[in-house]
C-alpha positions in Angstrom: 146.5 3.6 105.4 149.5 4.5 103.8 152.1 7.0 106.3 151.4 10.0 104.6 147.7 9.7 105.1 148.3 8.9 108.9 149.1 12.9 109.2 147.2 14.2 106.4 144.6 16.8 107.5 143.1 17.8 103.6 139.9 18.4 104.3 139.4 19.7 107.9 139.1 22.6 109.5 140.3 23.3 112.7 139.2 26.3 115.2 142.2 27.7 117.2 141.5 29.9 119.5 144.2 32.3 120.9 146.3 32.3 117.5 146.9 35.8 116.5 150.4 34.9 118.5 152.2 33.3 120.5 151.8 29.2 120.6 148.5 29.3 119.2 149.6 31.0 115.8 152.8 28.4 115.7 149.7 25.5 116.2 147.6 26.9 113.5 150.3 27.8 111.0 151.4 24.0 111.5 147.8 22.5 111.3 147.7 24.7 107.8 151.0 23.2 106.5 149.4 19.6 107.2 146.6 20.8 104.8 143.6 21.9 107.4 141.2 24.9 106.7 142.1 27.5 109.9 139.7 29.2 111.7 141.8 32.0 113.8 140.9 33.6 116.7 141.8 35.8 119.2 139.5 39.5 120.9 141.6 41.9 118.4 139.8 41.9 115.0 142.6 43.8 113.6 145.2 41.7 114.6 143.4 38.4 113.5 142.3 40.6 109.6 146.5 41.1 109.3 147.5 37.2 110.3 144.6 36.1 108.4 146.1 37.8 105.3 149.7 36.3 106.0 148.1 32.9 106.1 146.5 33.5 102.7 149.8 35.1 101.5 151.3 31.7 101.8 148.3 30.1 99.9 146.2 28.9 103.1 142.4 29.0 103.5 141.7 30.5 106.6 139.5 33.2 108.1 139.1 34.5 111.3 136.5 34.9 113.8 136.9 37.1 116.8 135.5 36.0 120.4 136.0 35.9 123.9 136.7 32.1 125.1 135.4 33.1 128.8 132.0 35.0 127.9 129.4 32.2 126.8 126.9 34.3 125.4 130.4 35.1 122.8 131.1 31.8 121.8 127.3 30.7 121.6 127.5 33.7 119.0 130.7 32.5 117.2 129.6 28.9 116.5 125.9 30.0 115.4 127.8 32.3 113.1 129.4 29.0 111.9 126.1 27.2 111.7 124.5 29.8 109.8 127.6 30.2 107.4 128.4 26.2 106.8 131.8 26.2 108.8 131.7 22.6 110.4 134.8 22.5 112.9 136.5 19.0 112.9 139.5 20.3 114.9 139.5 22.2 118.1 142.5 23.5 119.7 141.8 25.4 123.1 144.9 27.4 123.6 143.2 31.1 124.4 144.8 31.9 127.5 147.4 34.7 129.4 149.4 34.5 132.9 148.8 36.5 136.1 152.1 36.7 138.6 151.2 37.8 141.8 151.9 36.6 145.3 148.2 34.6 146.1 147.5 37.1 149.2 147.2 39.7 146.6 145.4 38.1 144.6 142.0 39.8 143.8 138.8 37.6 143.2 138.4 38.8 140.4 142.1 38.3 139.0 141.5 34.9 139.9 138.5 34.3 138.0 139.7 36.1 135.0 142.6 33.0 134.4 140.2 30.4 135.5 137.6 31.5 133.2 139.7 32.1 130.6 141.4 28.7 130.8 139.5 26.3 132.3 136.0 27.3 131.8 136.7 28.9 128.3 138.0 25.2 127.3 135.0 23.7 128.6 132.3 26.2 126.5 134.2 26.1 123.5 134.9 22.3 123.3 131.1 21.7 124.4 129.4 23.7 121.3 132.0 22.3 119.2 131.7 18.5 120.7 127.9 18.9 120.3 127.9 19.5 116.6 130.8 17.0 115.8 128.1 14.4 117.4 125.4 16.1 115.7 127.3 15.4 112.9 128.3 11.7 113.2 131.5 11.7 112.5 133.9 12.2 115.5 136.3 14.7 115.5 139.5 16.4 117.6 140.0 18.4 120.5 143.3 19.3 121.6 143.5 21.5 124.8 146.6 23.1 126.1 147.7 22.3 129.5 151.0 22.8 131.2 153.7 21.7 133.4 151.7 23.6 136.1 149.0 20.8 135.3 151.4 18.6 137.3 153.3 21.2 139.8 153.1 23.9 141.1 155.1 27.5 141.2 155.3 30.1 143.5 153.1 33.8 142.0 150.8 31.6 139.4 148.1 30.1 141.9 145.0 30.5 139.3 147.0 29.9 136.5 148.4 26.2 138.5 144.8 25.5 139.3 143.3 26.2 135.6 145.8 24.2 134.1 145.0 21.7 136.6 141.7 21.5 135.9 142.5 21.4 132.1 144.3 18.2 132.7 140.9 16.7 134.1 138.7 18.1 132.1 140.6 16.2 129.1 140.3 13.2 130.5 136.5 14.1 131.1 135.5 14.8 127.4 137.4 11.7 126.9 135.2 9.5 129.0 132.2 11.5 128.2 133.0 11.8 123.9 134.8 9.3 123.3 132.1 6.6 122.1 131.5 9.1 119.3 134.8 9.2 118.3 136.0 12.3 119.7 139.5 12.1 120.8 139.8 14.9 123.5 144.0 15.2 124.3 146.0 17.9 125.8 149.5 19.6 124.9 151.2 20.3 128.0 154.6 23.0 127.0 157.3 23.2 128.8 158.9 26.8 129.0 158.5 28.4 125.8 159.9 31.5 124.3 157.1 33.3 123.8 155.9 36.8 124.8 154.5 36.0 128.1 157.8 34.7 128.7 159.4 37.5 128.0 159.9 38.8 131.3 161.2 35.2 132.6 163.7 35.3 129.9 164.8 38.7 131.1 165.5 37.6 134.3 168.9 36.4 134.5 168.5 34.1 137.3 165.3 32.3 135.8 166.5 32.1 132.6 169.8 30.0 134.0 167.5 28.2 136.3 165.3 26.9 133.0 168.4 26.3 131.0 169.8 24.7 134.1 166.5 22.4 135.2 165.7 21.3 131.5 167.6 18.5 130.5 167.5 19.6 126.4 169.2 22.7 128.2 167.1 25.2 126.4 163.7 27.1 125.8 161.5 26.0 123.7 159.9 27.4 120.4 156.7 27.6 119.6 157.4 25.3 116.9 158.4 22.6 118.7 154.7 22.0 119.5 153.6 21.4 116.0 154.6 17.8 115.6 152.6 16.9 118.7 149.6 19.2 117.4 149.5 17.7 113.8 149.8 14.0 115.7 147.0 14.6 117.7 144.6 16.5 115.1 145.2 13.6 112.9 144.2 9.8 112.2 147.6 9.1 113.5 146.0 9.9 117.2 142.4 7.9 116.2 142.5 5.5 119.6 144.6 8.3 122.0 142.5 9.5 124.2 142.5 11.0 127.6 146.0 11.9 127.6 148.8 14.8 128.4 151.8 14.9 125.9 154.4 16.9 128.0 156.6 19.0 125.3 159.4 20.3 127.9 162.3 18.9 126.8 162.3 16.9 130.0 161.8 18.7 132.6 159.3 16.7 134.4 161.3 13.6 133.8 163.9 14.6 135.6 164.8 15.9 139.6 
């Protein structure tokens, strides 16, 4: 297979969910450029129509479908809707996710399950309808969740968010061992800290922002577009006997002490 093949994605399509912003719209627009079909998605139908037309601006077939990673009965709905419509998903990118910073004693139950759901157990039902059909199928296919450094340690105000991504780490390693003989490679993405608007109020802060500049040996944030190379690696058959694993983009930071 000749180089430019090993990163070609002609041909697929690939389901991101969360990418009407943020890292998930940086993974999809990079997926697109590699020459994958995108399937957007995100709760706000409105904001998915108006990326959905910028993508097609630049020439790219996408559409968008709008769901709620965390309620079942929603993405049972979303992937009948691609049964019934011919949309076969060879790519799945789990990256539908938002933070919650609050000291653990105030911590409601219910704030707590909202970013586990959301994270963990939105990964899990979204990769299992799309891992049942790409064995249905019989012809492996990709999933690519997003973890975290707080898959590896842990932070003071982001208790639910630490144990989700935890749990994000090991459940990738469990679609690996559990999808793997059908040639499903199940990997993870785990950014470092990443200008973003949820990081927006960390970068505001004075004190955190030197303290990231400061920890991180590449001395800098990083851009949502520094997880593309590591997206298009691993949705490709550049990635076809990875499995199981946690690509850390931080620019070092959990390298160093």
């Amino acid at each position: 297979m000749s180089m430019s093949h090993l990163f070609d994605l002609t041909g697929k399509t690939a389901l991101v969910t969360g990418s009407s912003d943020g890292l998930g719209l940086a993974i999809a627009r990079g997926l697109a450029a590699a020459g994958a079909q995108i399937v957007l998605n995100g709760r706000d139908k409105r904001k998915l129509a108006t990326v959905a037309k910028s993508f097609e601006a630049d020439g790219r077939r996408t559409s968008a479908q709008a769901f709620d990673v965390a309620d079942e009965a929603s993405v049972l709905g979303a992937f009948e809707h691609f049964d019934a419509t011919g949309v076969e998903i060879d790519i799945l990118v789990n990256n539908a996710g938002f933070q919650l910073r609050k000291p653990m004693l105030d911590i409601k139950t219910d704030e707590w399950r909202r970013v586990v759901e959301t994270h963990l157990t939105g990964s899990f039902q979204v990769g299992r309808e799309a891992a049942r059909r790409m064995i249905a199928r019989g012809h492996g296919g990709k999933i690519i969740n997003v973890a975290s450094l707080a898959s590896e340690v842990a932070r003071a105000t982001i208790a639910p968010y630490t144990a989700a991504k935890g749990g994000v780490k090991m459940l990738t390693r469990a679609m690996a061992a559990e999808w793997a003989a059908h040639d499903i490679q199940a990997n993870a993405i785990g950014p470092g800290y990443i200008d973003t608007e949820m990081t927006k109020p960390l970068m505001a802060d004075p004190k955190f922002d030197s303290w990231v500049k400061g920890r991180t040996p590449s001395g800098r944030w990083g851009k949502p577009e520094d997880l593309i190379g590591v997206a298009v690696f691993l949705a490709s058959p550049a990635s076809a006997y990875v499995n199981g694993q946690v690509i850390y983009v931080d620019g070092g930071l959990l390298a160093v002490i």
